[in-house]
Backbone as CSV, one residue per row, in Angstrom:
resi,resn,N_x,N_y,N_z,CA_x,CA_y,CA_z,C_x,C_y,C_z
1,UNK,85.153,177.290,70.949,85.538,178.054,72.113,87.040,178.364,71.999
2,UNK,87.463,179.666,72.485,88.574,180.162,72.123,90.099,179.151,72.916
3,UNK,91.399,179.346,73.060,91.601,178.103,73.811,91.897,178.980,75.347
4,UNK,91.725,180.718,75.297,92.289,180.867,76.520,90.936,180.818,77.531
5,UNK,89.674,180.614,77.102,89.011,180.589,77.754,88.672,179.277,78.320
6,UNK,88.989,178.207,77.069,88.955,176.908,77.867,90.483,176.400,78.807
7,UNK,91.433,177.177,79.169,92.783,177.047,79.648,91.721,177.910,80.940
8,UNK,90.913,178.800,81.243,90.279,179.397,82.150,89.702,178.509,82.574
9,UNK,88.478,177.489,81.965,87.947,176.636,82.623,88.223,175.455,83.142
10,UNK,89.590,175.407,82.718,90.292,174.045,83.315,90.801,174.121,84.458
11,UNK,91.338,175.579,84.925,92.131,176.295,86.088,90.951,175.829,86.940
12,UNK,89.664,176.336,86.538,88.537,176.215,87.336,88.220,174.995,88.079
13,UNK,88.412,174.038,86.910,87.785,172.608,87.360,89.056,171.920,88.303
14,UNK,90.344,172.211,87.975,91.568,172.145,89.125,91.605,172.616,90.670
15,UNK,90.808,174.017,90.502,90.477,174.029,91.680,89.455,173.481,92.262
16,UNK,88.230,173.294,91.664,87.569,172.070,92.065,88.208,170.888,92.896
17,UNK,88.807,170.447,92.081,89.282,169.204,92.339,90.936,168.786,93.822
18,UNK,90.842,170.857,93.921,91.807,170.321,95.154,92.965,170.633,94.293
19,UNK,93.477,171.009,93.585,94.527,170.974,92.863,95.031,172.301,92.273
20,UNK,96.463,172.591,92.871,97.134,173.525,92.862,97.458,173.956,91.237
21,UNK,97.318,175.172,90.939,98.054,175.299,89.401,98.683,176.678,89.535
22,UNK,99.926,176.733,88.867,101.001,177.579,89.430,101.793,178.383,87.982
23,UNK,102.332,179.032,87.639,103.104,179.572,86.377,104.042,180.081,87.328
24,UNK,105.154,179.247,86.408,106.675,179.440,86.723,107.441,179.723,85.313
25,UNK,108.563,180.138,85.877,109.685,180.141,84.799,110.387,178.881,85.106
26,UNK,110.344,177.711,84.272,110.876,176.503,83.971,112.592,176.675,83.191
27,UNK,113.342,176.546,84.190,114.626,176.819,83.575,115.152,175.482,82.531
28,UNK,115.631,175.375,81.279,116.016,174.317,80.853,115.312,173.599,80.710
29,UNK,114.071,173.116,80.653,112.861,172.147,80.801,112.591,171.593,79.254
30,UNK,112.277,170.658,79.215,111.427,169.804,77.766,109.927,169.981,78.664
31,UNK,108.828,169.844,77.585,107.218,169.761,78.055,106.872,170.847,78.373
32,UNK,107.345,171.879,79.034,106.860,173.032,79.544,105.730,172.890,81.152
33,UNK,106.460,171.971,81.643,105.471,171.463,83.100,105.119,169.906,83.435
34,UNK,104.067,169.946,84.352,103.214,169.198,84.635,103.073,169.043,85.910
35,UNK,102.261,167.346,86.195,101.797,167.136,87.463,102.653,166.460,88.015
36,UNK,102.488,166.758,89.715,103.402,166.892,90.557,102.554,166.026,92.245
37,UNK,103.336,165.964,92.849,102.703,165.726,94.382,103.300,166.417,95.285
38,UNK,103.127,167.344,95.789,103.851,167.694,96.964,103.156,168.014,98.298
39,UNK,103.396,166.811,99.567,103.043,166.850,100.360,101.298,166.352,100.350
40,UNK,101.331,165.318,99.628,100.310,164.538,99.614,99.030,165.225,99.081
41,UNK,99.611,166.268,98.190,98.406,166.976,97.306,99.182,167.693,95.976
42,UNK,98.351,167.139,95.005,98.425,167.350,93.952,98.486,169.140,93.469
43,UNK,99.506,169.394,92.397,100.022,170.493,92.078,100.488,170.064,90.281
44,UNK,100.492,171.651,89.654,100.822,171.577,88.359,101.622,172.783,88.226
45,UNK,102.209,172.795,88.062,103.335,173.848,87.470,103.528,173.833,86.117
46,UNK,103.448,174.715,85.278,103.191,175.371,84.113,104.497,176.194,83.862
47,UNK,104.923,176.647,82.326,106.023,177.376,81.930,104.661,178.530,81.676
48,UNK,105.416,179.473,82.542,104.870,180.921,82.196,105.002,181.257,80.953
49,UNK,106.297,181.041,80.522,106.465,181.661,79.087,106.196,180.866,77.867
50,UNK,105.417,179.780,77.822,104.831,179.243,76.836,103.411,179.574,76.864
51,UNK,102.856,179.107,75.274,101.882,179.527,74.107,100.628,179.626,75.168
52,UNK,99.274,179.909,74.646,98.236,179.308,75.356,97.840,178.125,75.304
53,UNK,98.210,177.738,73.728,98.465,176.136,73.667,98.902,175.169,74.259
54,UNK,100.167,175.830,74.690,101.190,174.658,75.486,101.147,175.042,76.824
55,UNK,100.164,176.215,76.958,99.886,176.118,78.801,98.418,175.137,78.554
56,UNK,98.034,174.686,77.949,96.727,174.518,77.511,96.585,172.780,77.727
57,UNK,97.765,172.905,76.945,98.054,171.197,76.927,98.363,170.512,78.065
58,UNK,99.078,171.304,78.998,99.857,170.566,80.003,99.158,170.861,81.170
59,UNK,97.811,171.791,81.402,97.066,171.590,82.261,95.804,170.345,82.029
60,UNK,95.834,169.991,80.839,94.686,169.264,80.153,95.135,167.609,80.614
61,UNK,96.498,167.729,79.765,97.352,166.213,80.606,97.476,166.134,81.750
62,UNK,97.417,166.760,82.916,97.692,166.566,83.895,96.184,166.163,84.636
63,UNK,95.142,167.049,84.182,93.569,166.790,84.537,93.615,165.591,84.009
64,UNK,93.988,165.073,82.682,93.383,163.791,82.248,94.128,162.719,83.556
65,UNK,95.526,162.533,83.636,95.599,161.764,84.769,95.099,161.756,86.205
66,UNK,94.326,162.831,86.410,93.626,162.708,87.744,92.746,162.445,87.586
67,UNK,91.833,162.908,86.486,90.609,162.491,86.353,89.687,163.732,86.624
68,UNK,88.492,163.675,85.575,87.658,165.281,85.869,86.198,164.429,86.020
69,UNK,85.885,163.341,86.281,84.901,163.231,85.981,83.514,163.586,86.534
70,UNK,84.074,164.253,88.556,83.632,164.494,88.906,83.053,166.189,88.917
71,UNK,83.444,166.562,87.916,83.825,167.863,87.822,83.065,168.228,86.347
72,UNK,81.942,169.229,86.500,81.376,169.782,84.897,82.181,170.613,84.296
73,UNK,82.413,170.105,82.853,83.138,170.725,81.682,81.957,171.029,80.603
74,UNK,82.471,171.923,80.098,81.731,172.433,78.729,82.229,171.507,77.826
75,UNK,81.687,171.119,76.970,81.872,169.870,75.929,83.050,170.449,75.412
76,UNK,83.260,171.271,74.904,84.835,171.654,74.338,86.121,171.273,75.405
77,UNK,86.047,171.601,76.544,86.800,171.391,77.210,86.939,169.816,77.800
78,UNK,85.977,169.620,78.223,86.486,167.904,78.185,86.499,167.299,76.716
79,UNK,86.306,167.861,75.571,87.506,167.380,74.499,88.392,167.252,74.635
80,UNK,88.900,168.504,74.939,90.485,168.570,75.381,90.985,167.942,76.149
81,UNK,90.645,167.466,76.818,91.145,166.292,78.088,91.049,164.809,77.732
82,UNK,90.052,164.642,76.959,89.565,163.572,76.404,90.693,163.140,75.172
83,UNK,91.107,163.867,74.286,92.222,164.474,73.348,93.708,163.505,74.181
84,UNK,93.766,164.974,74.721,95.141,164.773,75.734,95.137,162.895,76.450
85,UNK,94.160,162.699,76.626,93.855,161.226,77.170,94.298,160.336,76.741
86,UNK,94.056,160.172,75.538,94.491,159.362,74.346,95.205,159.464,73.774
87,UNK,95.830,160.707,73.515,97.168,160.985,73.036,98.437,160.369,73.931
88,UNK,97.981,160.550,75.094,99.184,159.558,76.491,98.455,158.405,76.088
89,UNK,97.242,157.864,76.484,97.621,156.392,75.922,98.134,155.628,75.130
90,UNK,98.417,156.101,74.184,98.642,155.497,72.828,100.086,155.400,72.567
């Protein structure tokens, strides 16, 4: 599966889950984003101007710390989360 379509289905499963996802211009930033709390609900802010990859990644890390489990993924896409999972654990 291509990655902008699974960066589509992740947006998806975020909103599922109650969770804001946003593209900004990140001034000066390392990572290109992530997860956030504001006002007792979860939000992700993203660098607009990075890859599909690295918007890809940092919506994936941020799902992996909330957790998708309640939420259906296409097996490719909870790779990616699954991926990202373990890559922070380790």
């Amino acid at each position: 599966m291509k990655p902008d379509v699974i960066l589509e289905e992740l947006e998806a499963a975020a909103a599922k889950l109650g969770v804001k996802v946003s593209y900004d211009s990140l001034a000066e930033t390392d990572g290109g984003g992530g997860l956030c709390k504001v006002k007792g609900a979860y939000r992700v802010i993203i660098e607009k101007r990075g890859t599909v990859g690295e918007k890809l990644a940092t919506l994936a890390k941020a799902l992996a710390e909330i957790g998708v489990e309640g939420v259906f993924l296409s097996p490719d896409a909870r790779r990616v989360v699954e991926q990202v999972r373990r890559v922070s654990a380790a």
